[in-house]
C-alpha positions as CSV (number, residue, x, y, z in Angstrom):
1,X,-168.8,-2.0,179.3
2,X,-172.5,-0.6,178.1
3,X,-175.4,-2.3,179.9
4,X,-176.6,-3.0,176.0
5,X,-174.8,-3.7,172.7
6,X,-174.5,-0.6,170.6
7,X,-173.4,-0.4,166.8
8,X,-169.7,1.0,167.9
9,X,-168.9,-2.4,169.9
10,X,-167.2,-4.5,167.9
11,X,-168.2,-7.9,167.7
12,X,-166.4,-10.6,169.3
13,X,-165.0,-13.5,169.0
14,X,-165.3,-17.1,171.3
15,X,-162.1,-18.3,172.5
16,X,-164.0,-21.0,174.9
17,X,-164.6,-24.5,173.6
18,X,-166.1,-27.4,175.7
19,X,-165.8,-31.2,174.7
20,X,-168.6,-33.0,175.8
21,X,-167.8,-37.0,176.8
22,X,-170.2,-39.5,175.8
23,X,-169.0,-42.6,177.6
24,X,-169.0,-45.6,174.7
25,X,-170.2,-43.1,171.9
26,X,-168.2,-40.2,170.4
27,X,-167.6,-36.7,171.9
28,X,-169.1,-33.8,170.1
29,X,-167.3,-29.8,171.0
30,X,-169.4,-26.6,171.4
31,X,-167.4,-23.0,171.2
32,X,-169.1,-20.9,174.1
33,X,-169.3,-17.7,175.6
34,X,-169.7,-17.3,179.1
35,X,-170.5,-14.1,181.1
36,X,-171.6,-13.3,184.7
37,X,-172.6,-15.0,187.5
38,X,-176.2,-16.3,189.4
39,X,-178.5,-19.0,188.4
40,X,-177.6,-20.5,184.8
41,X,-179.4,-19.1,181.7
42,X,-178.0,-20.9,178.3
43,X,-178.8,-18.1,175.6
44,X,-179.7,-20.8,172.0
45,X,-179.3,-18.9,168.7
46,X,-181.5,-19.8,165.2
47,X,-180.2,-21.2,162.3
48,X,-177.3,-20.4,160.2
49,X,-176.3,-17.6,163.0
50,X,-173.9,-17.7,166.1
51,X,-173.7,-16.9,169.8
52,X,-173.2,-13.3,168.7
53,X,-176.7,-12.7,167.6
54,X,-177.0,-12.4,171.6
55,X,-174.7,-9.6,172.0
56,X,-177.0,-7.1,172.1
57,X,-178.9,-8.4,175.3
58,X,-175.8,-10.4,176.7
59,X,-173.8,-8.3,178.9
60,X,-177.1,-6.8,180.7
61,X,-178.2,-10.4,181.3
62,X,-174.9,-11.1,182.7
63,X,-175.7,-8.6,185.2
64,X,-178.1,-10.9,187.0
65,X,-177.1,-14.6,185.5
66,X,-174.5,-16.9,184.7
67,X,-175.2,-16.7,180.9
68,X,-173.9,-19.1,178.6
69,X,-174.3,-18.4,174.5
70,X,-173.6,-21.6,172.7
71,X,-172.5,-22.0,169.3
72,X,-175.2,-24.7,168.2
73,X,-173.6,-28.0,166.5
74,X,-172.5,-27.3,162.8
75,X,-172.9,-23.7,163.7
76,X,-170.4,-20.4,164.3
77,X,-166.8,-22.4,165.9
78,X,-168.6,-25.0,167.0
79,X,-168.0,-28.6,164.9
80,X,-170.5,-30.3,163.3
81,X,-172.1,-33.4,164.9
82,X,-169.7,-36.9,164.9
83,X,-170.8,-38.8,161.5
84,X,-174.1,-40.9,162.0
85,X,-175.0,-38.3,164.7
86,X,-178.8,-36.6,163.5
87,X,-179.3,-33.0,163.6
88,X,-182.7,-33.9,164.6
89,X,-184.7,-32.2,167.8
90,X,-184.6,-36.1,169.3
91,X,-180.8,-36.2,169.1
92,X,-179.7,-32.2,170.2
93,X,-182.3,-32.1,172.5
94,X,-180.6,-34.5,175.2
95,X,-176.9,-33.0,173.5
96,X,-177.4,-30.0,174.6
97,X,-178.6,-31.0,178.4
98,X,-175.5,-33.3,177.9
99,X,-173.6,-30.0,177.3
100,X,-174.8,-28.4,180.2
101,X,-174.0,-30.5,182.3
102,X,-170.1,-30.5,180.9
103,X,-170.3,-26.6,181.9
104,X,-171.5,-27.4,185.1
105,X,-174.9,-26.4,185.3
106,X,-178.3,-28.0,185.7
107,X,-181.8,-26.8,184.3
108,X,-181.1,-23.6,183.1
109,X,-182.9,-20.8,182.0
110,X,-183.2,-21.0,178.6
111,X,-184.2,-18.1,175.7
112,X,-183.6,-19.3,172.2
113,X,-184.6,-17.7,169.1
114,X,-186.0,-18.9,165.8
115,X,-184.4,-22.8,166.0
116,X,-183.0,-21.9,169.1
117,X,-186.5,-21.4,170.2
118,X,-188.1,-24.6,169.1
119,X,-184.8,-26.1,170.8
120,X,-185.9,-24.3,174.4
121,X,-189.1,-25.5,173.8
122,X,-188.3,-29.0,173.4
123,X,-185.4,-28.8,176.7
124,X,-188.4,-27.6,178.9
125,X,-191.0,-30.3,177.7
126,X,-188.4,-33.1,178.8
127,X,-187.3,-31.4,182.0
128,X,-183.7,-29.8,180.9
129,X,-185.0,-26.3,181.8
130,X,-186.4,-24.4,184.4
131,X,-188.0,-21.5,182.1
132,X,-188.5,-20.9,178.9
133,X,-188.3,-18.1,176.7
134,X,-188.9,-18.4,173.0
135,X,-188.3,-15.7,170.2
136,X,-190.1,-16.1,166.9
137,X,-189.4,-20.2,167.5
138,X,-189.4,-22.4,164.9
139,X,-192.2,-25.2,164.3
140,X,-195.6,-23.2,164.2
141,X,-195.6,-23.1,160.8
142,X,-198.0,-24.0,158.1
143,X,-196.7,-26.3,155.4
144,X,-196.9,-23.1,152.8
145,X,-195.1,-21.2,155.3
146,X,-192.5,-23.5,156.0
147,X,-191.9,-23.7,152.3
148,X,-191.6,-19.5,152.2
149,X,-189.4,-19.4,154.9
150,X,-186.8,-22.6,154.0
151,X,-186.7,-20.8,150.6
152,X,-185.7,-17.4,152.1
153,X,-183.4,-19.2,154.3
154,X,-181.7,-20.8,151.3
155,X,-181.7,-17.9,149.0
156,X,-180.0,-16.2,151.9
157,X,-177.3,-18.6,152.3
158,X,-176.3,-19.1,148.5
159,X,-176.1,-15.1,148.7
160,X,-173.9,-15.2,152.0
161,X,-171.6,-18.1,149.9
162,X,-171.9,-16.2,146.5
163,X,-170.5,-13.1,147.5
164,X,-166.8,-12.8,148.5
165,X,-165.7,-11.7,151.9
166,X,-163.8,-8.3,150.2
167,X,-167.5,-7.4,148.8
168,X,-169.5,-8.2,151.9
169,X,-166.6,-6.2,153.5
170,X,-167.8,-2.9,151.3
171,X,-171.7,-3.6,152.2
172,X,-171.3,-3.9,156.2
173,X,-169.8,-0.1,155.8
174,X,-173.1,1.7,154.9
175,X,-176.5,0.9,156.4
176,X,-177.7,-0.1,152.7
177,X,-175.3,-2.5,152.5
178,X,-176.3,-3.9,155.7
179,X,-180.0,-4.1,155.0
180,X,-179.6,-5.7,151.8
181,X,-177.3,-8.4,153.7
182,X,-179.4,-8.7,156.7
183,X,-182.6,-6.7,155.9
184,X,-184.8,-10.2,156.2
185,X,-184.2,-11.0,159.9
186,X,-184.1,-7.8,161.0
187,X,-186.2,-4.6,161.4
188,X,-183.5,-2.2,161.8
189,X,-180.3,-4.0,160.0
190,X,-178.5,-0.1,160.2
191,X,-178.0,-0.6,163.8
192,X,-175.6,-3.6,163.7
193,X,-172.1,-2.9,163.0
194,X,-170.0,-3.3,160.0
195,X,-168.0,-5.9,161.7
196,X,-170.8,-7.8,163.2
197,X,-172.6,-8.1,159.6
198,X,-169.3,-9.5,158.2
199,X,-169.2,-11.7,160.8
200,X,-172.4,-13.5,160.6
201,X,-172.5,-13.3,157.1
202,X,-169.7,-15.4,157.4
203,X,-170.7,-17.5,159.9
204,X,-174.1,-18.0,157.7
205,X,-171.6,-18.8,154.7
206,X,-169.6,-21.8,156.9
207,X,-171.9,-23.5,158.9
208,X,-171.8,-27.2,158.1
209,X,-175.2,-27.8,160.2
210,X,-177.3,-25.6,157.6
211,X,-178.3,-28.4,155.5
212,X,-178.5,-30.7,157.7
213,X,-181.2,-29.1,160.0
214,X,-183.1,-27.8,157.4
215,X,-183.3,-31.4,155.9
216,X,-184.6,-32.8,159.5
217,X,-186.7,-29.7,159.4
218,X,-189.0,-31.1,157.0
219,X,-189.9,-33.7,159.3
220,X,-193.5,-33.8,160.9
221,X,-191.4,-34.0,163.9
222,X,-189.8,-30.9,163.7
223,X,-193.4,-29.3,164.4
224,X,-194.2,-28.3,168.4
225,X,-197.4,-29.7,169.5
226,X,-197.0,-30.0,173.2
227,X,-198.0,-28.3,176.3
228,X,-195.9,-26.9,178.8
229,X,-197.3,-26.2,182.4
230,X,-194.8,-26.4,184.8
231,X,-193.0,-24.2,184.1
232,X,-193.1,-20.3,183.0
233,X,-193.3,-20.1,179.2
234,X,-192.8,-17.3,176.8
235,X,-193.7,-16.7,173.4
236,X,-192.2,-13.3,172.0
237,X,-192.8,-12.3,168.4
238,X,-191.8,-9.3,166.6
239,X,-194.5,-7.6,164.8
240,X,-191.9,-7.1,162.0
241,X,-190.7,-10.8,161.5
242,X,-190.4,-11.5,157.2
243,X,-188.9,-14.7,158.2
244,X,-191.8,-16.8,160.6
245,X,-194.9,-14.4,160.0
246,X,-196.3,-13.1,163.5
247,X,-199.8,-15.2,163.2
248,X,-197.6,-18.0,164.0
249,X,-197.0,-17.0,168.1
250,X,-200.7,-17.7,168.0
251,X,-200.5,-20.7,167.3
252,X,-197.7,-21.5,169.0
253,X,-200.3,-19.5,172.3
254,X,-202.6,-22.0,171.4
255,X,-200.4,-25.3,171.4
256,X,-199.4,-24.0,175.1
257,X,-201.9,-22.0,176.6
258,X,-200.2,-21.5,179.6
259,X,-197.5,-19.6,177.9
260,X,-197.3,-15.6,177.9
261,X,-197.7,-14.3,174.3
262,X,-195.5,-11.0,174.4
263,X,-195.6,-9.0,171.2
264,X,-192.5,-7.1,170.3
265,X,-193.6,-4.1,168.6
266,X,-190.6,-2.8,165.8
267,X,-189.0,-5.7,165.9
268,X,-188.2,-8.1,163.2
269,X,-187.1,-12.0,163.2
270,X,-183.8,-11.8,165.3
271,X,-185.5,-9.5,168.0
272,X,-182.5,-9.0,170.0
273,X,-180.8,-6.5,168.0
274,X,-184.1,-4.2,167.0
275,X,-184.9,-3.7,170.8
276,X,-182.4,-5.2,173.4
277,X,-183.9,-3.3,176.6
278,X,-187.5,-4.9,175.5
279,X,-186.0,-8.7,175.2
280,X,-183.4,-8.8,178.2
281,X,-186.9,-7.5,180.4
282,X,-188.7,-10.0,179.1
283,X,-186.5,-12.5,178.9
284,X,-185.3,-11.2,183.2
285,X,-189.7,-10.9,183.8
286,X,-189.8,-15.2,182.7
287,X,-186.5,-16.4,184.5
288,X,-187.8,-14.4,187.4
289,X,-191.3,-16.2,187.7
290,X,-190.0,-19.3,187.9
291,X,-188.1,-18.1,191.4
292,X,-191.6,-16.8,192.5
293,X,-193.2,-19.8,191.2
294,X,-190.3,-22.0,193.0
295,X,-190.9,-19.9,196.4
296,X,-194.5,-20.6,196.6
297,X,-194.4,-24.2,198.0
298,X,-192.0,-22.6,200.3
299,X,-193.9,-20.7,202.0
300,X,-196.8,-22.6,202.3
């Protein structure tokens, strides 16, 4: 198996569900995929995508971790939340530590991108992780912004619902195709396969948690304005990102100064595709600092 994803893998499916108990409220189930082995490092995708969006980086981090990918609630196989359940960073938050701990790990390492990133944000302010890495994370945005991008979200749903599967089909199979499907979150959309564009094209096309999150992202409360210091934190943000403009890992620099601010040069929203070698090392450099940070007392 290649150390990275390359365009001729073909994307995969996840045959791995978990059902998470809730004693006296109801259970929720998350489709997973689960690689490798070492200390636990939960992988969080952005919105409207699925666990796959980590292929590229997956199987090299597997090398060194036992990485999880989760299907967010409402996203790719997973379900959507139980009814009166909120989509809201208060309520998945302490669901997903609650999923952890139904896989069997505790604190992991955890890289998220776009949502996925505000999401590892918010696990390691409460204490559900033991590093942070955040792509181009969510809630760093302006008010003008935020409008910009929820459009461009939207406009790219209603495309991914408008067009049938037979069409999309004929797209994925030429790299024009693919950049007018996928052009906005990445920087080099020819690079992902035919398959893997169909696939999240479709996933982008089913997922019952899109409105939902982007309702409860309109909250004031879906902005980050906490510090993180204990422990490491970082910010990566792809010089290329249409989606969540690069200005914002500033801010976000600002909000938690503490944090590394690692610019990913060529690389657009969903990073992990345009330069895999770049984000598994930096995503390996911040799960490794927390070890050195861990030994210190240690030796002391």
């Amino acid at each position: 198996m290649p150390a990275v994803f390359t365009p001729q893998t073909p994307a995969q499916d996840s045959a791995s569900v978990v059902e998470v108990p809730r004693p006296g409220r109801p259970p929720f189930q998350v489709a997973y995929e689960r690689r490798g082995s070492g200390e636990p490092m939960l992988l969080l995708h952005g919105i409207g995508h699925h666990w796959q969006a980590w292929e590229p980086v997956l199987t090299v981090l597997a090398g060194s971790y036992d990485v999880i990918a989760l299907d967010l609630p409402g996203f790719g196989a997973s379900p959507g939340l139980p009814e009166g359940v909120s989509y809201g960073l208060e309520s998945v938050v302490p669901l997903l530590a609650e999923t952890c701990t139904a896989l069997g790990v505790e604190r992991p390492h955890v890289a998220g991108n776009s949502l996925g990133g505000l999401l590892a944000l918010e696990m390691g302010l409460h204490g559900f992780a033991r590093s942070v890495t955040a792509l181009a994370p969510a809630g760093f945005f302006t008010r003008p912004e935020q409008l910009y991008a929820f459009t461009v979200l939207r406009g790219m749903r209603a495309g991914a619902r408008s067009l049938p599967e037979p069409v999309v089909e004929v797209l994925a199979r030429t790299a024009a195709g693919r950049a007018a499907l996928t052009g906005t979150i990445y920087a080099r959309p020819g690079r992902r396969s035919a398959d893997a564009v169909v696939a999240e094209t479709r996933a982008l096309r089913r997922a019952v948690g899109f409105a939902p999150v982007l309702a409860q992202g309109r909250h004031p409360g879906a902005s980050f304005g906490h510090t993180i210091r204990d422990i490491p934190v970082t910010i990566g943000w792809g010089d290329r990102d249409r989606l969540l403009l690069r200005r914002q890992g500033v801010r976000a620099k600002r909000a938690i100064p503490a944090a590394r601010l690692v610019r990913l040069r060529g690389c657009g929203h969903v990073p992990m595709n345009d330069d895999p070698a770049t984000v598994a090392r930096v995503i390996t450099d911040t799960a490794r600092q927390a070890d050195v940070e861990r030994a210190l007392p240690a030796a002391r």
